[in-house]
PDB file of N, CA, C and O in Angstrom:
ATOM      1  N   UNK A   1       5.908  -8.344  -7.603  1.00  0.00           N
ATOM      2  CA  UNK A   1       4.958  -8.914  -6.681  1.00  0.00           C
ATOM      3  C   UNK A   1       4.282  -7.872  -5.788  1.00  0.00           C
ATOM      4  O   UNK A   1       3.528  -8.251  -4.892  1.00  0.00           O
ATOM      5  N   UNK A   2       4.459  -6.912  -5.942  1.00  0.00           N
ATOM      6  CA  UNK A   2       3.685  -5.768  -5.277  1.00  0.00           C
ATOM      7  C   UNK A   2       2.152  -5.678  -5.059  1.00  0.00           C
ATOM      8  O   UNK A   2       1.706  -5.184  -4.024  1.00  0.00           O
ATOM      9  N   UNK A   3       1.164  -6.267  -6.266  1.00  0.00           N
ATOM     10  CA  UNK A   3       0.272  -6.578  -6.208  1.00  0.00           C
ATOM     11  C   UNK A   3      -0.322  -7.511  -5.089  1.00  0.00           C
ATOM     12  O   UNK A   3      -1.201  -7.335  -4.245  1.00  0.00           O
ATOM     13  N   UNK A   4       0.344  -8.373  -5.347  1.00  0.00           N
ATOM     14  CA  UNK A   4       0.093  -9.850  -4.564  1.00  0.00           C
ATOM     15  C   UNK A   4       0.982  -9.531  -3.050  1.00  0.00           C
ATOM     16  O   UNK A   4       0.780 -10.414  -2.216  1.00  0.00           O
ATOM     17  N   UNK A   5       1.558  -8.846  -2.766  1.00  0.00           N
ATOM     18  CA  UNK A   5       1.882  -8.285  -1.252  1.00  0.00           C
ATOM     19  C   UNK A   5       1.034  -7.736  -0.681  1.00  0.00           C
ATOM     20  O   UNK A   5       0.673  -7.819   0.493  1.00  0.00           O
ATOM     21  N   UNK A   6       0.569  -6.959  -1.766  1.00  0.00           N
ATOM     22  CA  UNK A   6      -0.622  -5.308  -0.971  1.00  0.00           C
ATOM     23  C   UNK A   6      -2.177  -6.498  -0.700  1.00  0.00           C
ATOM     24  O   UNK A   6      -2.980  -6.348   0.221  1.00  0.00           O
ATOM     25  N   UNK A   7      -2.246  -7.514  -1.676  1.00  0.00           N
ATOM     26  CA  UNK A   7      -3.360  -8.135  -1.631  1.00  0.00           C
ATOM     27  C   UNK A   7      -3.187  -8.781  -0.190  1.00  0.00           C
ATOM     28  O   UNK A   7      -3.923  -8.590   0.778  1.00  0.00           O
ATOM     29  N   UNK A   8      -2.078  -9.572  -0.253  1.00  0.00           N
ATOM     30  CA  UNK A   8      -1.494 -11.118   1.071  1.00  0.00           C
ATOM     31  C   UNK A   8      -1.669 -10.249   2.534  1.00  0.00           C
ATOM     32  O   UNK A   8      -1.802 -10.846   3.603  1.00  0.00           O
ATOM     33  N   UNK A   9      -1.640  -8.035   2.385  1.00  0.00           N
ATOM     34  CA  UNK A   9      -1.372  -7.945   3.172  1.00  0.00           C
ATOM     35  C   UNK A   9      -3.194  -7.292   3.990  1.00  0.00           C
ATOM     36  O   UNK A   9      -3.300  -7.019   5.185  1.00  0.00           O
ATOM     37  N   UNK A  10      -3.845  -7.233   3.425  1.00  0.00           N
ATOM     38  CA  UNK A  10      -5.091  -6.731   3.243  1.00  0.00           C
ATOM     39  C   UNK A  10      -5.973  -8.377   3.984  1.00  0.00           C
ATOM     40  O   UNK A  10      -6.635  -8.511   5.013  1.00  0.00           O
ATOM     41  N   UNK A  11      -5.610  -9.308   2.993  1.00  0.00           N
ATOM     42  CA  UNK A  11      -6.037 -10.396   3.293  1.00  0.00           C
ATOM     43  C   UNK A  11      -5.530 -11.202   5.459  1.00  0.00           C
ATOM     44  O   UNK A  11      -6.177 -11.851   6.281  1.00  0.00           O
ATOM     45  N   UNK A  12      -4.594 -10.813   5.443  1.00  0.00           N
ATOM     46  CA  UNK A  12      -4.340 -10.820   7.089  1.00  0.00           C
ATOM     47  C   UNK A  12      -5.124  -9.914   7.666  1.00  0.00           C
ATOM     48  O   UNK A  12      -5.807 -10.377   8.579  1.00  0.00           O
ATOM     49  N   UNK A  13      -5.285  -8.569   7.406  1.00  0.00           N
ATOM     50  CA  UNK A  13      -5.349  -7.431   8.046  1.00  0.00           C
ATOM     51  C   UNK A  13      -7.426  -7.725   8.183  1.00  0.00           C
ATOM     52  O   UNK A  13      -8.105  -7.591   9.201  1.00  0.00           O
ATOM     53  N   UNK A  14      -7.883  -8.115   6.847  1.00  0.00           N
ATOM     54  CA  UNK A  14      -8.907  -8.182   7.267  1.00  0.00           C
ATOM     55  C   UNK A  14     -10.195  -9.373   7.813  1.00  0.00           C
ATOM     56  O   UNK A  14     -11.367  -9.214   8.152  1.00  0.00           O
ATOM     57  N   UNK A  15      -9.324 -10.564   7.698  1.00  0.00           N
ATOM     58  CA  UNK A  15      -9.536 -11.650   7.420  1.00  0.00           C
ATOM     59  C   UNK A  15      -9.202 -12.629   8.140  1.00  0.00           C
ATOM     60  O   UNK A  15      -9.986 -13.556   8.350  1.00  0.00           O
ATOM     61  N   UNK A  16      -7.944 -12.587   8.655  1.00  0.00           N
ATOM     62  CA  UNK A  16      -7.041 -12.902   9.417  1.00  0.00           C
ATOM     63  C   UNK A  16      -6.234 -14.265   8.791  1.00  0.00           C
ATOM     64  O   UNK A  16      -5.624 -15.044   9.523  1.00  0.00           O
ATOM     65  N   UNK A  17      -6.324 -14.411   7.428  1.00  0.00           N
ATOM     66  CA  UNK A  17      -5.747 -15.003   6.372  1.00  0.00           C
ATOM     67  C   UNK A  17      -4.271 -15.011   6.534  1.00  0.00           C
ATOM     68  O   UNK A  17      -3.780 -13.886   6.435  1.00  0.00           O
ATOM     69  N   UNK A  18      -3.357 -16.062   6.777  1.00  0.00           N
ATOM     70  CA  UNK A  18      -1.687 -16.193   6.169  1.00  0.00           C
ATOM     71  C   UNK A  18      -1.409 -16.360   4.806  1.00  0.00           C
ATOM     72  O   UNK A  18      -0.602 -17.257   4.560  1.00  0.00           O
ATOM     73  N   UNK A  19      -1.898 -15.683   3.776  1.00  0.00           N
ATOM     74  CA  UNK A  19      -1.752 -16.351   2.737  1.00  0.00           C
ATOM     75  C   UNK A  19      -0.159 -16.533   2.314  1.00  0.00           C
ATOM     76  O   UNK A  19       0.774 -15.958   2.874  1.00  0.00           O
ATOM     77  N   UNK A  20      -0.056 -17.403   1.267  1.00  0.00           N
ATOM     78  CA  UNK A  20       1.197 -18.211   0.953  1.00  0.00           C
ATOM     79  C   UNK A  20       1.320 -17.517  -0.557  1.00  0.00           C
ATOM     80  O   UNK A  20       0.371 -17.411  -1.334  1.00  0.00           O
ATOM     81  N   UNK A  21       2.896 -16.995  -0.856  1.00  0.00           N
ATOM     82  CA  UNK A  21       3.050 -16.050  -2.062  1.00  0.00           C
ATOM     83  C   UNK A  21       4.073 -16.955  -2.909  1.00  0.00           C
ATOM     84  O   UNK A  21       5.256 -17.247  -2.733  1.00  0.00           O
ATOM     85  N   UNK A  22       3.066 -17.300  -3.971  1.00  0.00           N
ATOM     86  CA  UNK A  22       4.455 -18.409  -4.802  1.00  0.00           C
ATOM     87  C   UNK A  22       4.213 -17.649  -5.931  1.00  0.00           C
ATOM     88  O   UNK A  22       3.174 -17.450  -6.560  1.00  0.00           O
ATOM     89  N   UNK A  23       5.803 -17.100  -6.144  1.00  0.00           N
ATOM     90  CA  UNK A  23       6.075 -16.792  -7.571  1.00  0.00           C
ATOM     91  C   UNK A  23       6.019 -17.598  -8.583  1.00  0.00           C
ATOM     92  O   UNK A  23       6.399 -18.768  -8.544  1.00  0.00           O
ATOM     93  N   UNK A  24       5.480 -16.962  -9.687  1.00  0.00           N
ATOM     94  CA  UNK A  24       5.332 -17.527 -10.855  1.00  0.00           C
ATOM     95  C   UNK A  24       5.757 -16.679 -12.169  1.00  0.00           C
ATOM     96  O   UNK A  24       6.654 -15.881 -11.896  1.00  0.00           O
ATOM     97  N   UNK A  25       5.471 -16.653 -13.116  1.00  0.00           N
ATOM     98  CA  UNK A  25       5.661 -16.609 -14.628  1.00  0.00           C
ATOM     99  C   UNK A  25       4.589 -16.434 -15.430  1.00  0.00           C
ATOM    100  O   UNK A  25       3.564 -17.115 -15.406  1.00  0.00           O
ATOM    101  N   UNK A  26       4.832 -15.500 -16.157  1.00  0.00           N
ATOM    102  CA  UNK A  26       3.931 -15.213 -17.389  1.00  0.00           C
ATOM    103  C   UNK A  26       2.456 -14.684 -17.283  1.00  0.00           C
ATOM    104  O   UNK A  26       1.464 -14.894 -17.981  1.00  0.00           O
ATOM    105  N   UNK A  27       2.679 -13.877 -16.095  1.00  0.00           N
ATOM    106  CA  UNK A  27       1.560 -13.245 -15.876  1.00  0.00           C
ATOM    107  C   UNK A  27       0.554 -13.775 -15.196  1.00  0.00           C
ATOM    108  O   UNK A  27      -0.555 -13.243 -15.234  1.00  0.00           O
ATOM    109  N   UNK A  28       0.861 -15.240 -14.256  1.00  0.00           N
ATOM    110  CA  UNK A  28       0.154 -15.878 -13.929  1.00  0.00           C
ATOM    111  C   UNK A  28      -0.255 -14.944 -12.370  1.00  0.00           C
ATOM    112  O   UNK A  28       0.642 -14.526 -11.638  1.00  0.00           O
ATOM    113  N   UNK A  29      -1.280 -14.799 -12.161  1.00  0.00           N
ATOM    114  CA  UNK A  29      -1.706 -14.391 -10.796  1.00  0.00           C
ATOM    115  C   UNK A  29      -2.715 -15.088 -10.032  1.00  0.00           C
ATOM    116  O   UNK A  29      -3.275 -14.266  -9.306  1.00  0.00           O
ATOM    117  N   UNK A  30      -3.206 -16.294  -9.877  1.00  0.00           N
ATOM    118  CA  UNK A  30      -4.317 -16.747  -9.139  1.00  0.00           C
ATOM    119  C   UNK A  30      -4.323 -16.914  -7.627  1.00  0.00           C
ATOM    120  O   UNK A  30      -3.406 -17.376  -6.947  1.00  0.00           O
ATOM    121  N   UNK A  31      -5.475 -16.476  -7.221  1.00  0.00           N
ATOM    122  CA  UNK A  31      -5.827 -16.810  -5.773  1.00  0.00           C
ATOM    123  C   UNK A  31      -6.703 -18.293  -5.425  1.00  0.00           C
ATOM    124  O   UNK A  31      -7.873 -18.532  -5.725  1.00  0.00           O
ATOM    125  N   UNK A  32      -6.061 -18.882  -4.944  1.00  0.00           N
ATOM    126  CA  UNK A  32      -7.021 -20.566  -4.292  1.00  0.00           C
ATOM    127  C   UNK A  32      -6.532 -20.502  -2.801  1.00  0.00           C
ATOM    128  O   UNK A  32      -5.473 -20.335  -2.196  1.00  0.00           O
ATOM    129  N   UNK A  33      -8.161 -20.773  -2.466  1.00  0.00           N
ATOM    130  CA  UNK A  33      -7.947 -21.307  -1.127  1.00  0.00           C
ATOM    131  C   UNK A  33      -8.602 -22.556  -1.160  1.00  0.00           C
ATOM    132  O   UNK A  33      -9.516 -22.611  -1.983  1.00  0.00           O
ATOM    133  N   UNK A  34      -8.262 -24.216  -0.077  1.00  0.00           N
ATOM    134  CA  UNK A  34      -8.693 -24.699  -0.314  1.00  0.00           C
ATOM    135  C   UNK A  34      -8.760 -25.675  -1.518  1.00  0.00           C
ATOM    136  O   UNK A  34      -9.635 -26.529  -1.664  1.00  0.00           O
ATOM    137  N   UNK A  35      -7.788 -25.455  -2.312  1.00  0.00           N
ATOM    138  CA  UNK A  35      -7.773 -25.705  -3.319  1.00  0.00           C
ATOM    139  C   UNK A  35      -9.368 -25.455  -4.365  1.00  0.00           C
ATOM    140  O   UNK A  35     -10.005 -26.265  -5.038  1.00  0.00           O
ATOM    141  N   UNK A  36      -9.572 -24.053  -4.114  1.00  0.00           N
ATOM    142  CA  UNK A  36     -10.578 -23.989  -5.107  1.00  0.00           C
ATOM    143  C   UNK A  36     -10.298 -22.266  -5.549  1.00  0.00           C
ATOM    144  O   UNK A  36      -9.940 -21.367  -4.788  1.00  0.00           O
ATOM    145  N   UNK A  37     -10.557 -22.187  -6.849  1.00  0.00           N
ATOM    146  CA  UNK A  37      -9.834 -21.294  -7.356  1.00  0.00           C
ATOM    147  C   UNK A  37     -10.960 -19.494  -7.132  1.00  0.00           C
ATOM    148  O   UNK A  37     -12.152 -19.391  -7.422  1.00  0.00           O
ATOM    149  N   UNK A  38     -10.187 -18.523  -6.639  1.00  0.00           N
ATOM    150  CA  UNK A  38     -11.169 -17.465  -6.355  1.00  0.00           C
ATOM    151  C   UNK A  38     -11.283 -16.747  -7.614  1.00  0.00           C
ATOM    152  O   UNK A  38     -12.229 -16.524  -8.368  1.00  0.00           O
ATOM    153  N   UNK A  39      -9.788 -16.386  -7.628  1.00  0.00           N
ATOM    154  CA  UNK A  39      -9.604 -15.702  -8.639  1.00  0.00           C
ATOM    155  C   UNK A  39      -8.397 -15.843  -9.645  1.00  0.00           C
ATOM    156  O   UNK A  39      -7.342 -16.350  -9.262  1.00  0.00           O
ATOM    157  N   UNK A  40      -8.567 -15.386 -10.946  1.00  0.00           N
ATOM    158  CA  UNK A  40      -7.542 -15.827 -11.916  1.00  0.00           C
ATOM    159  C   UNK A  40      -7.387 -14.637 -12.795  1.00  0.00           C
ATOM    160  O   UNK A  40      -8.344 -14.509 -13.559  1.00  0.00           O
ATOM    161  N   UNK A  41      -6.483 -13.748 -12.909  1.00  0.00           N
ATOM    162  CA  UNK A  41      -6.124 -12.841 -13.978  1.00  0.00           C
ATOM    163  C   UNK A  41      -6.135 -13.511 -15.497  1.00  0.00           C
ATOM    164  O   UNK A  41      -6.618 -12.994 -16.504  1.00  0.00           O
ATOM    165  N   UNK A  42      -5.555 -14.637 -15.407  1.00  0.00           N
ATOM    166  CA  UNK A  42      -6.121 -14.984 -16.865  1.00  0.00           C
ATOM    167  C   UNK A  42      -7.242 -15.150 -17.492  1.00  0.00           C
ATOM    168  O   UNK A  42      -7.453 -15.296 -18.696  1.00  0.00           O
ATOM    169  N   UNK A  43      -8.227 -15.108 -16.262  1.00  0.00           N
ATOM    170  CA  UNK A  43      -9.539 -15.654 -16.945  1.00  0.00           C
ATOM    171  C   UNK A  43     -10.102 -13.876 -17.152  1.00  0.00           C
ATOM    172  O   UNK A  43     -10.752 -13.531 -18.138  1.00  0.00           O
ATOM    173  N   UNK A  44      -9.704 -12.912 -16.030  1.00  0.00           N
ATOM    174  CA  UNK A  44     -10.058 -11.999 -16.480  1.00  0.00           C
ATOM    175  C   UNK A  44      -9.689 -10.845 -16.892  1.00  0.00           C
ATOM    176  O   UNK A  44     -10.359  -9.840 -16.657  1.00  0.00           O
ATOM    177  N   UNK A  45      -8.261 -10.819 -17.753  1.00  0.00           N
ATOM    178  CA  UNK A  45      -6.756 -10.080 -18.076  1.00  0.00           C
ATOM    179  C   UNK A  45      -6.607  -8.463 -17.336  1.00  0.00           C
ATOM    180  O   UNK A  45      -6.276  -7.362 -17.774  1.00  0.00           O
ATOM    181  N   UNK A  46      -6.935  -8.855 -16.322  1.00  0.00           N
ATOM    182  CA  UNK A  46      -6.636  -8.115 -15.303  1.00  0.00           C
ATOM    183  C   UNK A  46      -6.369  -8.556 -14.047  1.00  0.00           C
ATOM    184  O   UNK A  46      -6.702  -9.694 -13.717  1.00  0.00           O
ATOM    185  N   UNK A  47      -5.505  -7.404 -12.879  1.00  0.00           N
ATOM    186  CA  UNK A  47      -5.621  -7.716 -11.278  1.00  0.00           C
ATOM    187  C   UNK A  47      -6.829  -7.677 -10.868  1.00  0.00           C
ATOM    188  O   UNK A  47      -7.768  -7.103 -11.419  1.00  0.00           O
ATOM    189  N   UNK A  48      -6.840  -8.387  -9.726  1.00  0.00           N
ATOM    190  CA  UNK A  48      -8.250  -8.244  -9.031  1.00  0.00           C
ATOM    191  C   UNK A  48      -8.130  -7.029  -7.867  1.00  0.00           C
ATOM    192  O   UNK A  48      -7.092  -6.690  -7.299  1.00  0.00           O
ATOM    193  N   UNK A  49      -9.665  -6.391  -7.644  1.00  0.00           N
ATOM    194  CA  UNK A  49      -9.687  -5.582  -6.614  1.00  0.00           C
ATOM    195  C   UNK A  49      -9.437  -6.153  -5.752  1.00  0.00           C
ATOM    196  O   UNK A  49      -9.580  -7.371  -5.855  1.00  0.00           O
ATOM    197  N   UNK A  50      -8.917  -5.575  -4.410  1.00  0.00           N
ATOM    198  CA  UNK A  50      -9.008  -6.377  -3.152  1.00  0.00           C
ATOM    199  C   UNK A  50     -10.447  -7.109  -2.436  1.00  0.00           C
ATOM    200  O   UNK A  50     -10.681  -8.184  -1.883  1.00  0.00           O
ATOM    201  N   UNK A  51     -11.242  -5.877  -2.788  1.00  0.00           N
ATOM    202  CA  UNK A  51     -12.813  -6.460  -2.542  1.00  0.00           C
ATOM    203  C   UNK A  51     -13.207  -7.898  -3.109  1.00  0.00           C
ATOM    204  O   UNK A  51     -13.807  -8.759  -2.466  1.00  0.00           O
ATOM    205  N   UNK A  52     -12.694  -8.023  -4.643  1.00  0.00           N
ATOM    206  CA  UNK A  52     -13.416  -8.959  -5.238  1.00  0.00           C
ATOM    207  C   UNK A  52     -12.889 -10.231  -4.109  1.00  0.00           C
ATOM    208  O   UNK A  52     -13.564 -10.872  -3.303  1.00  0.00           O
ATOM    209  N   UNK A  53     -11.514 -10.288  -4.398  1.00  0.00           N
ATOM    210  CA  UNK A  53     -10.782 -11.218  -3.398  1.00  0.00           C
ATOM    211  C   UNK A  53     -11.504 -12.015  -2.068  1.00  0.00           C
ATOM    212  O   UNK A  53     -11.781 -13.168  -1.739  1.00  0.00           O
ATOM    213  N   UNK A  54     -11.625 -10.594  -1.513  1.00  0.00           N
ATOM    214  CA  UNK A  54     -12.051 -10.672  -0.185  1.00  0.00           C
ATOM    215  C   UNK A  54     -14.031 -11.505  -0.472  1.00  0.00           C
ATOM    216  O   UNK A  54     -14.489 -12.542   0.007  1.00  0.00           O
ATOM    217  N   UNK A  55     -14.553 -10.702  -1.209  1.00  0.00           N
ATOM    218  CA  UNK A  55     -15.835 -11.148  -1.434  1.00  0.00           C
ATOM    219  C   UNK A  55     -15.519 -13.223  -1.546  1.00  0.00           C
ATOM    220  O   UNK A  55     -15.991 -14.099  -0.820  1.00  0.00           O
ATOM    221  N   UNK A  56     -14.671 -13.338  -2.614  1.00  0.00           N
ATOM    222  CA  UNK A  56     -14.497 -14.794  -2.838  1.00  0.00           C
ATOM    223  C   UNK A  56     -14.023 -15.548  -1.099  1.00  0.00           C
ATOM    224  O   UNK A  56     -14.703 -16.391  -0.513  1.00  0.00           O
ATOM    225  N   UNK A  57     -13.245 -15.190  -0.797  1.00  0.00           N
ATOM    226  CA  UNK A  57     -12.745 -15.604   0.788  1.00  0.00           C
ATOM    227  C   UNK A  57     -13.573 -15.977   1.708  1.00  0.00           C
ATOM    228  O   UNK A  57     -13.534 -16.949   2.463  1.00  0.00           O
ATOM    229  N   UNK A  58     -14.752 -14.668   1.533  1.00  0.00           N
ATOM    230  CA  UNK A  58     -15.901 -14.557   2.863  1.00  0.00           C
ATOM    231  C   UNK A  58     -16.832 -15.407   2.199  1.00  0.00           C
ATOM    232  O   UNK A  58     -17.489 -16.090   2.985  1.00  0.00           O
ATOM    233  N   UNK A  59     -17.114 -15.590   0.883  1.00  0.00           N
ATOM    234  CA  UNK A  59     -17.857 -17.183   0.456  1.00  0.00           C
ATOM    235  C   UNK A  59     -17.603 -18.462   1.097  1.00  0.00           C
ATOM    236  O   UNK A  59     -18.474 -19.182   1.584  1.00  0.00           O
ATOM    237  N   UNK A  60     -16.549 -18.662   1.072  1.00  0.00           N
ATOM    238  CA  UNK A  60     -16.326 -19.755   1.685  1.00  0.00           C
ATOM    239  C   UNK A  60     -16.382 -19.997   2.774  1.00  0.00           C
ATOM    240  O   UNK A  60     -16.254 -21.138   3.218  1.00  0.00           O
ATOM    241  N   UNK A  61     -16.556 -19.123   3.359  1.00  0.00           N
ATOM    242  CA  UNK A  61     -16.344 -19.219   5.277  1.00  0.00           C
ATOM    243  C   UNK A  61     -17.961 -19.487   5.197  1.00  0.00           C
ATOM    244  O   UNK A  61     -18.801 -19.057   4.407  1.00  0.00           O
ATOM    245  N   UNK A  62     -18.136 -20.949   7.074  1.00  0.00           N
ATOM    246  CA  UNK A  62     -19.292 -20.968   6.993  1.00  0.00           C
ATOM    247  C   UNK A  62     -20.525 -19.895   7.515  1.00  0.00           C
ATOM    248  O   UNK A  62     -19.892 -19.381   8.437  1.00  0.00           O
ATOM    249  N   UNK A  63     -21.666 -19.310   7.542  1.00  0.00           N
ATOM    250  CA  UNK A  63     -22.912 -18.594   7.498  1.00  0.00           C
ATOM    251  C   UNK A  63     -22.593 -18.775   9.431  1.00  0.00           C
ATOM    252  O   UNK A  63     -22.754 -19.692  10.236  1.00  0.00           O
ATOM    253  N   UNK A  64     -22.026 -17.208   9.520  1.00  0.00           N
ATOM    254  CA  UNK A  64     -21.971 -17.241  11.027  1.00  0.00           C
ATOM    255  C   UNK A  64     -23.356 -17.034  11.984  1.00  0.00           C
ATOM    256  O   UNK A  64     -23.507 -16.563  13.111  1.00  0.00           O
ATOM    257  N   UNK A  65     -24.304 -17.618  10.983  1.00  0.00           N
ATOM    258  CA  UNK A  65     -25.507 -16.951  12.147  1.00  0.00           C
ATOM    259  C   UNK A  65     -25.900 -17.796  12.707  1.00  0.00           C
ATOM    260  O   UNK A  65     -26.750 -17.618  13.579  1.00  0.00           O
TER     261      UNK A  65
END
C-alpha cells in the first residue's frame, strides 16, 4: 500500500482531503470520491500520478470564483 499512502498523503497535504484506505486484491487500485469514480488502474494498467488524482479531485470542487 505504499502507493496509496504516498497518494492519501499528498491528497491531505494538498487538498485538505481525509481520504479512506481500503485494502483490496488483485491489483485493484481505484480512487472515488463521492461515489464517482476518478481513477482506476484497471482501466489504465497502471498507478496514477499524483497530479492526475489531484486534477480529478479539483474537478469536482465547486468554480471558486
Amino acid at each position: 500500500m505504499p502507493h496509496a499512502a504516498s497518494l492519501a498523503d499528498t491528497l491531505k497535504k494538498e487538498l485538505g482531503i481525509q481520504p479512506e484506505l481500503i485494502r483490496g486484491g488483485g491489483g485493484i487500485f481505484d480512487v472515488k470520491a463521492d461515489g464517482r469514480l476518478i481513477y482506476s488502474r484497471h482501466q489504465t494498467g497502471r498507478f496514477p500520478e499524483h497530479e492526475e488524482v489531484l486534477d480529478g479531485f479539483r474537478k469536482l470542487q465547486p468554480d471558486q470564483t
